[in-house]
C-alpha positions as CSV (number, residue, x, y, z in Angstrom):
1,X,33.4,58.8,4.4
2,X,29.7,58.7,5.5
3,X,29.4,61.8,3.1
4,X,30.7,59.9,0.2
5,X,28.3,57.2,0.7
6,X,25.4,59.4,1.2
7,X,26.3,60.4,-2.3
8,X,26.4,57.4,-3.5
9,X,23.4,56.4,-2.6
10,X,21.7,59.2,-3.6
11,X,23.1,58.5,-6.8
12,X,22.4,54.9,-6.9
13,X,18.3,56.0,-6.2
14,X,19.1,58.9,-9.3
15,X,20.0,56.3,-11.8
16,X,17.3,53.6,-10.8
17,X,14.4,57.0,-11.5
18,X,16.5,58.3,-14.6
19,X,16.1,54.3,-15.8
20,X,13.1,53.8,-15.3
21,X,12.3,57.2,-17.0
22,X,14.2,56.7,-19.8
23,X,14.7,53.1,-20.7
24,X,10.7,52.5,-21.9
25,X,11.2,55.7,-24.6
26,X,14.4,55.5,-25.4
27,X,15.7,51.6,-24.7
28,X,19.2,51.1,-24.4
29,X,20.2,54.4,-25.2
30,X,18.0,56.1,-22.1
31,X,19.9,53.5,-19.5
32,X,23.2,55.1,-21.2
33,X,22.3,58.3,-20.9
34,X,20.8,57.6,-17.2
35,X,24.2,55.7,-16.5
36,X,26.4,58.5,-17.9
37,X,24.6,61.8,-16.4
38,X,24.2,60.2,-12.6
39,X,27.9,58.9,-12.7
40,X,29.2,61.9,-14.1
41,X,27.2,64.1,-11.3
42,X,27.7,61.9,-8.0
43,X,32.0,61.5,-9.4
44,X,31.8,65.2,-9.2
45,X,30.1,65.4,-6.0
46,X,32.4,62.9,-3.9
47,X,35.3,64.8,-6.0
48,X,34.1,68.2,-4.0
49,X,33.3,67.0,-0.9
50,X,36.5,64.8,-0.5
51,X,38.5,67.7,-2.0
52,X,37.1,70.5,0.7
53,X,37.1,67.9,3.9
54,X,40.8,66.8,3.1
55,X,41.1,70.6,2.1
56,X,43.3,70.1,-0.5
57,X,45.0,72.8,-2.2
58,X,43.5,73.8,-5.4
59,X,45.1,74.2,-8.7
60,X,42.2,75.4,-11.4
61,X,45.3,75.2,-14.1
62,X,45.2,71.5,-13.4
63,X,41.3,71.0,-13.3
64,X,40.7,73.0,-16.5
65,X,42.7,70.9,-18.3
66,X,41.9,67.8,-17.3
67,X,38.8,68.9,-18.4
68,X,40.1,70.3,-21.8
69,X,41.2,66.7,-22.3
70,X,37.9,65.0,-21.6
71,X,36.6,67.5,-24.3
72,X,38.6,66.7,-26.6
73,X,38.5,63.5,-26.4
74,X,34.7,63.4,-26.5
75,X,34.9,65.9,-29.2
76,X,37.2,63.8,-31.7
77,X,34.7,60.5,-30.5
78,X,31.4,62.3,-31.6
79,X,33.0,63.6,-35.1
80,X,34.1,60.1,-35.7
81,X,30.8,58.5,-34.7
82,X,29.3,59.3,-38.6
83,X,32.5,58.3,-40.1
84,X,32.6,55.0,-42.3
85,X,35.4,53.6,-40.9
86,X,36.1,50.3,-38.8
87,X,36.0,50.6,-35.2
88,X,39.6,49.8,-34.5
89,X,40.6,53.0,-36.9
90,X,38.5,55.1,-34.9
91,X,40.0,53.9,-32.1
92,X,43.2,54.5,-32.9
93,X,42.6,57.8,-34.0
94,X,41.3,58.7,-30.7
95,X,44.0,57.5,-28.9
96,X,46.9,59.3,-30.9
97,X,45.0,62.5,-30.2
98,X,44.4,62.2,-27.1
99,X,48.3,61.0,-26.5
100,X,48.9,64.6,-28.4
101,X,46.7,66.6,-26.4
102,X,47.4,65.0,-22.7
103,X,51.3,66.2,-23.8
104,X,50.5,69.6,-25.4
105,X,48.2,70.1,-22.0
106,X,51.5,69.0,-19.9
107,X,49.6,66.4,-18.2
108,X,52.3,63.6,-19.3
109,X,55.6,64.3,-20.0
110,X,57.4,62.8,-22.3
111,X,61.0,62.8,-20.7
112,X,59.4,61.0,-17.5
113,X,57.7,58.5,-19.7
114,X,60.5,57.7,-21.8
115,X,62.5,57.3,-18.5
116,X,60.1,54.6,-17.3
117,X,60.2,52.8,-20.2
118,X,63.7,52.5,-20.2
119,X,63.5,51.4,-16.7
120,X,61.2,48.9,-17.6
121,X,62.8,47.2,-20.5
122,X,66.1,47.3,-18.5
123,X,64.5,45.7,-15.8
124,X,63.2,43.1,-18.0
125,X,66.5,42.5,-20.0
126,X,68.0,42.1,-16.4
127,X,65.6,39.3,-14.9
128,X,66.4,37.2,-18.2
């Protein structure tokens, strides 16, 4: 635990630098980009060092396409960012193909989620 909030710290200090850096040439953007990169770095950090002290078994399948997901969905948000449309349709079209690729990356499936939701609307139909 005393690791993770080392980390934390540090990246705390990292984003105040990066901030201070970046905000005065590059405004709002700069604190975004400051935000993103030190969260990004210090979420993988306390992912590593919780994930070799608990020493958890890895699965690289798993990892790479969680990661594959993020990519996409980053991918599809950046291509949209030019596009005339309103936000909500951008939106939208994000989340369908991300939906698509979390299934096609077997990271939901739909039998189980179709299951839940049928638990969850009998459960409902039986409390009224």
């Amino acid at each position: 635990m005393r690791t993770l909030n080392q980390i934390a710290g540090v990246g705390i200090v990292a984003n105040v630098i990066l901030n201070f850096i970046l905000i005065p040439k590059y405004g709002a953007v700069g604190a975004a980009v400051a935000t993103l990169s030190t969260q990004s770095i210090t979420a993988i950090l306390q992912f590593a060092s919780a994930y070799s002290s608990m020493r958890l078994k890895q699965n690289v399948i798993v990892i790479i396409r969680y990661i594959s997901l993020a990519g996409i969905v980053i991918g599809v948000t950046m291509f949209l960012e030019n596009w005339t449309f309103a936000w909500y349709l951008k939106w939208g079209i994000v989340l369908v193909v991300s939906t698509f690729a979390a299934i096609f990356f077997k990271l939901w499936n739909i039998r189980e989620i179709l299951t839940l939701l049928k638990s969850a609307k009998q459960q409902t139909s039986d409390s009224v």
